[in-house]
N, C-alpha and C positions, 0 to 999 in steps of 0.2 A: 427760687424756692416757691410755689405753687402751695397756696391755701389750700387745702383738703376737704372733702364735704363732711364736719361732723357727725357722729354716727347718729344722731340725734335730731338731725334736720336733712329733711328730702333736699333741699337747696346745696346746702353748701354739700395631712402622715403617706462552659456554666462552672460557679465554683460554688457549689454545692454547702460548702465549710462557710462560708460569707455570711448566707443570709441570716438575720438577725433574729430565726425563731427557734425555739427549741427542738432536740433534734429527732423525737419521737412525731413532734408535730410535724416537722418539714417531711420527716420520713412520711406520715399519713397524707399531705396536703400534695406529695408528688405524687405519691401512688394514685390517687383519686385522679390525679392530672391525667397520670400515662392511661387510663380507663376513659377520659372524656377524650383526647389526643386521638385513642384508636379508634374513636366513631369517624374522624375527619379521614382516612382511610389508611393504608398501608404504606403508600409512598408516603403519605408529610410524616408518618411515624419515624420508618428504616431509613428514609432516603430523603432529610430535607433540601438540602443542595440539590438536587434532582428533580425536587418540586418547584422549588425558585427555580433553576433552569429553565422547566419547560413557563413556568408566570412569565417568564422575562424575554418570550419569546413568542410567534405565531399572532393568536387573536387574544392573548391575553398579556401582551406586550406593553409595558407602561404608552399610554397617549401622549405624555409629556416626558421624553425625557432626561431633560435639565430644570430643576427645580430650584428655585431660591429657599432658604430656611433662615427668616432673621433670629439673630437670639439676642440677648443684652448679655454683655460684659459679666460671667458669673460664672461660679464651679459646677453649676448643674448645667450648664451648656455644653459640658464635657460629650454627653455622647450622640448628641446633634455634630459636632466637628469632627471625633472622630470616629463616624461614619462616615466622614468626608474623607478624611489625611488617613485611612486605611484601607482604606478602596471598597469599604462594605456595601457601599453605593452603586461599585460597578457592577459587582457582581449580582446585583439584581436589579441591570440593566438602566441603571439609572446615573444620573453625574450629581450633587447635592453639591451644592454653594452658597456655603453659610455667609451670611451677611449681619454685619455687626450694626446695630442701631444703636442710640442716645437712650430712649427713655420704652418705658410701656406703652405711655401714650404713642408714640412712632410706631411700635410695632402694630397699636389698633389703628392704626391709621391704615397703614400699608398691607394689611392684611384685608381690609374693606376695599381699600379701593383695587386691588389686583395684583399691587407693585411685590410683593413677596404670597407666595405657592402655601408656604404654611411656615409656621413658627415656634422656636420655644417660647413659651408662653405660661402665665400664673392660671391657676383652675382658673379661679373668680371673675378674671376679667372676659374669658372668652365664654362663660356663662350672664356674664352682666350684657356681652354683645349680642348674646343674643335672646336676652328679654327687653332691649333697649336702655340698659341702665348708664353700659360706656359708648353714647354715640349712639346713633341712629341703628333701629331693632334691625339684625341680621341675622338669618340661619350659618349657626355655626359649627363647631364640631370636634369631640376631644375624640384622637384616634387612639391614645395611650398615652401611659401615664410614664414622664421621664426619670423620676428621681422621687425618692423621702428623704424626711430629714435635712438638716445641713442650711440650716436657717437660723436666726437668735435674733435676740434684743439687745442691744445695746446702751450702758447707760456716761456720761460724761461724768469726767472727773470733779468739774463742781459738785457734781451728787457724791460721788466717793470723797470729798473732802469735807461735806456734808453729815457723810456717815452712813449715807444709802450702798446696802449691796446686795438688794434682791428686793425681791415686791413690796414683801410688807414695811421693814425700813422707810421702803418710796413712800408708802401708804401715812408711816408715819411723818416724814418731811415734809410732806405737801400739808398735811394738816398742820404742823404746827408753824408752817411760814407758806402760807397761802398765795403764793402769788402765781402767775400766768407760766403754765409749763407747755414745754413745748415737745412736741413727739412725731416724730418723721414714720412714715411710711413709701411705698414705692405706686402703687396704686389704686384709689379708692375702695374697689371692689376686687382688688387681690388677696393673695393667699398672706403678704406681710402684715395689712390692715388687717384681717380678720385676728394675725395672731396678737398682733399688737393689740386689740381691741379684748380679747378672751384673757389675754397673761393682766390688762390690768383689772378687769373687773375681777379675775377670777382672784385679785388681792385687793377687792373691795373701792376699788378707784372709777370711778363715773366717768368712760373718755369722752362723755359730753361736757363735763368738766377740766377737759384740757385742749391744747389748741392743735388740732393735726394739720401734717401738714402733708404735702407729696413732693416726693425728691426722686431724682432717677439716682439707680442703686451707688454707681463707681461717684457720685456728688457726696454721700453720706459722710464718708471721712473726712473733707473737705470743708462741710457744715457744720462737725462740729467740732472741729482745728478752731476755727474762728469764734464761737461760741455762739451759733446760732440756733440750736437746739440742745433740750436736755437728754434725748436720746431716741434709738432709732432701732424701727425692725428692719432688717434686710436679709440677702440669701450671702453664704459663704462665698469670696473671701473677704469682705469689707468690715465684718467683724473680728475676726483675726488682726486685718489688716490696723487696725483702730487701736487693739492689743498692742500688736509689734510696734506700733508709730506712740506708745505711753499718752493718748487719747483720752482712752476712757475704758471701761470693761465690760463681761459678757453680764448679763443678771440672767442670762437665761436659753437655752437654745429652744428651738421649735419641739424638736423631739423632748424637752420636758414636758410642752405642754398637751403634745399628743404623739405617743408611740409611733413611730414610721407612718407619721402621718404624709396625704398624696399632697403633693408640692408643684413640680412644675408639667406642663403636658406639652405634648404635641398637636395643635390647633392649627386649624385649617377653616375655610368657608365652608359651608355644606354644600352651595353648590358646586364647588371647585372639586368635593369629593365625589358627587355624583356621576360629573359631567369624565372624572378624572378616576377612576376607582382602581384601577391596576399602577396605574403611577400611585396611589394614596397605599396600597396594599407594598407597594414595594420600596417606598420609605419608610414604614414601618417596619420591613422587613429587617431594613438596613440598621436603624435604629439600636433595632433588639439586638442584631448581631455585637454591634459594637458596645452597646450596656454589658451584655455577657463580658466581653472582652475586658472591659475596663474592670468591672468586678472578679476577674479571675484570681489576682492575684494583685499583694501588695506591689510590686515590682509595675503591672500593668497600670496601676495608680500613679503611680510615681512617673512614669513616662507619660501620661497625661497629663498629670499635672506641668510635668516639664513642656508640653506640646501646648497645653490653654494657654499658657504662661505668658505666650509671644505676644508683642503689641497689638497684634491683626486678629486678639482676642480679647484674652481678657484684659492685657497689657498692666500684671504686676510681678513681684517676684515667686518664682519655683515655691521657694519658703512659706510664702502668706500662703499659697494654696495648699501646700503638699500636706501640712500636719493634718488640719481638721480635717481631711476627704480622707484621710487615713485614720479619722478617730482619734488625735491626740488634741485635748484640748487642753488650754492654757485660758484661765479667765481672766488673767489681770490683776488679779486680787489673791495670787499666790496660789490657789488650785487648779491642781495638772490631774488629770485621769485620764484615761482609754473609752470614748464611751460607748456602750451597749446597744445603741442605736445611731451610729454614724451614716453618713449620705452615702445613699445606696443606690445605684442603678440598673440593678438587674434582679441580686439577690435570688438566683435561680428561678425566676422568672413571676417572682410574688411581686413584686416592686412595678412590673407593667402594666399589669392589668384594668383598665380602663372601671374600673367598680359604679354603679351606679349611685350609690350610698355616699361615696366620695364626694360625687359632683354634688349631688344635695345639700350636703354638710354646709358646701358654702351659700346653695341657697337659704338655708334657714339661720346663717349669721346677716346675709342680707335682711331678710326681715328682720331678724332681732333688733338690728342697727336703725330699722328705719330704711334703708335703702329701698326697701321694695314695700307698698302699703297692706295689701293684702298676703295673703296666702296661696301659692298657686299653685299649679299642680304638679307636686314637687317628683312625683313619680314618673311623669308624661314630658317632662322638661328633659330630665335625666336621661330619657332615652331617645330623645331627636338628638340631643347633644351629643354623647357617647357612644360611636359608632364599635361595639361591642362584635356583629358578626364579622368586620373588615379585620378587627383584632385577631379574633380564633384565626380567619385565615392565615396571617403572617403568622401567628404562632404554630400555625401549623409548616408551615414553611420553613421554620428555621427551628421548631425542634423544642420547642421551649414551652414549657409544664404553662396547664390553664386551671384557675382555682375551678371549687363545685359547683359556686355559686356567683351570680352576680354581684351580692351585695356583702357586706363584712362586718365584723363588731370590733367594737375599739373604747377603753376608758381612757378619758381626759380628767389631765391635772387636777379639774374640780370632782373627781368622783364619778362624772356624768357619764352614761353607756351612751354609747351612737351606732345605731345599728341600720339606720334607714326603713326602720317600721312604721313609725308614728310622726314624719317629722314634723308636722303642723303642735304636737303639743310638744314637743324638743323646742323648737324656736319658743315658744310660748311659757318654756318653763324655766327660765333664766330668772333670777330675782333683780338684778341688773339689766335693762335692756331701755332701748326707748320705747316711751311711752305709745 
């Protein structure tokens, strides 16, 4: 278990029915789509197969193509593999061989040095790689976004014997028995730390007041069987899993603390995309297909989840994944509901879109935390990162609705609008933050 750098010291969010917005909106949010769609021309409209066809062939024939894709042990890996185990890969000329790694760190590693094409991957870190935050500065590159949702906090059953079952309880605990609390994340400048970092301030808790740590995700159960932490953010299914094994329980999922907020991406080197731009267009392609797939239909979930399942992925059981990718959650502490924003991978084509706003988001938790000293140019960052026209075109290839705009609005748990206008005073307007 890996000391974590406190937030405080530079040192140490097609089956049409699915998506999770209301249906007059979806209805207006596609129409705008199939009007931006028809500018990209008549074939990617009528005839996307026909347009992947001829990408996947001639002078715009992937450069590469066998591609490695690492991802870590997780339920949003889901549709990075099966675009592998369904052939969505071939069919736009390409072969994808997902490769399983240990930690984040590995995958930053191996993404730098060449040994993996591109990866599932957290926003934050492959924006932290490439302002130099994790590892030496790299141009990098989010080609879209794989998944919301489907993430939580986890807290240990000493707190639930305690009397702790959600923030403010925590808030109260630690106040009145002050000692050394311990809180796992999966990587410094990932999408878990930042949430972990927002759900406690935003219940009045200073994580420079607690001890973080960094764990690779499938270790979290493991960690705190033994009693080596008082609780942990990570992505589905090791929260579940923590559930089913009488561990410990949810206090929280991600989607409370920001509605289908953007989660995990598809990362790449930027030169890897430059050099590689028809192989990068046609992993995307692939991608999307199988997101649609897996969102079509409960039934198509469920046969995913039965397919991650296997040791040569996520390696746990059908059951720890199947409920909550399905929306059924169980906290541990005797409440069961359906929720309103479950992990979502396609959601008619709202859940991919590479947003500019998104990627910022995390830049201006980095400065909040301290991570980064100054303020940079959270607009110009955004868009070397997020390779937005490479988007439209696979989206135009396969068929699938593009929003009107780059960037999006969203309220968080604390009230807060984040819309990518202002973000220099967004990071600055936290009453909690480091100094």
């Amino acid at each position: 278990m890996k000391p974590a750098s406190p937030p405080s010291a530079a040192n140490e969010t097609v089956a049409l029915d699915e998506a999770p917005v209301p249906n007059a909106g979806r209805r207006a949010w596609l129409s705008r789509s199939a009007r931006l769609a028809a500018g990209a021309g008549v074939m990617s409209v009528f005839d996307p197969w026909l347009r992947a066809s001829a990408w996947a062939a001639g002078s715009d024939s992937p450069e590469k193509p066998e591609v490695r894709i690492g991802f870590i042990p997780l339920t949003d890996c889901a549709s990075v593999v099966m675009a592998s185990v369904m052939g969505f890969d071939k069919k736009h000329g390409i072969k994808i061989i997902p490769t399983k790694e240990t930690s984040w760190a590995a995958v930053r590693e191996k993404l730098s040095n060449g040994d993996l094409d591109f990866a599932h991957a957290l926003y934050g870190m492959i924006y932290g790689m490439h302002i130099g935050l994790a590892g030496a500065r790299q141009n990098m590159a989010v080609l879209m976004s794989l998944n919301q949702n489907g993430q939580g906090i986890s807290l240990s059953n000493r707190l639930r014997e305690a009397g702790v079952t959600d923030g403010a309880s925590l808030r109260k605990q630690m106040t009145a028995d002050p000692r050394a609390y311990t809180f796992a994340h999966t990587f410094p400048t990932g999408t878990h730390a930042m949430w972990l970092y927002y759900w406690l301030a935003a219940n009045g808790i200073d994580p420079a007041h607690t001890r973080n740590v960094t764990v690779p995700p499938p270790q979290m159960v493991a960690n705190v069987r033994i009693g080596n932490m008082d609780g942990f953010c990570v992505g589905e299914p090791w929260n579940a899993r923590t559930v089913l094994d009488g561990l410990g329980f949810t206090a929280c999922t991600s989607q409370d603390i920001w509605p289908d907020h953007p989660e995990k991406v598809l990362g790449a080197r930027g030169d890897f995309v430059k050099q590689n731009p028809n192989t990068a267009r046609a992993v995307v392609s692939a991608v999307l297909e199988a997101s649609r797939w897996i969102d079509a239909s409960p039934e198509n979930m469920r046969a995913t989840a039965k397919t991650i399942a296997a040791k040569s992925y996520v390696n746990t059981s059908v059951q720890t994944i199947e409920g909550r990718m399905l929306g059924d959650y169980d906290n541990g502490l005797g409440k069961t509901w359906t929720d309103r924003h479950p992990m979502r991978f396609y959601g008619g084509g709202a859940v991919n879109f590479p947003y500019l706003s998104d990627g910022m988001w995390f830049l201006t938790q980095h400065k909040r935390w301290g991570l980064i000293k100054e303020h940079p140019d959270y607009a110009r960052v955004a868009a070397e990162i997020n390779h937005i026209d490479l988007y439209r075109q696979a989206a135009a290839a396969t068929g699938t609705a593009l929003p009107s705009a780059d960037t999006r609005s969203s309220r968080l748990m604390d009230g807060k609008v984040w819309d990518g206008g202002n973000p220099q005073a967004y990071a600055d307007s936290f009453d909690i933050k480091t100094a």
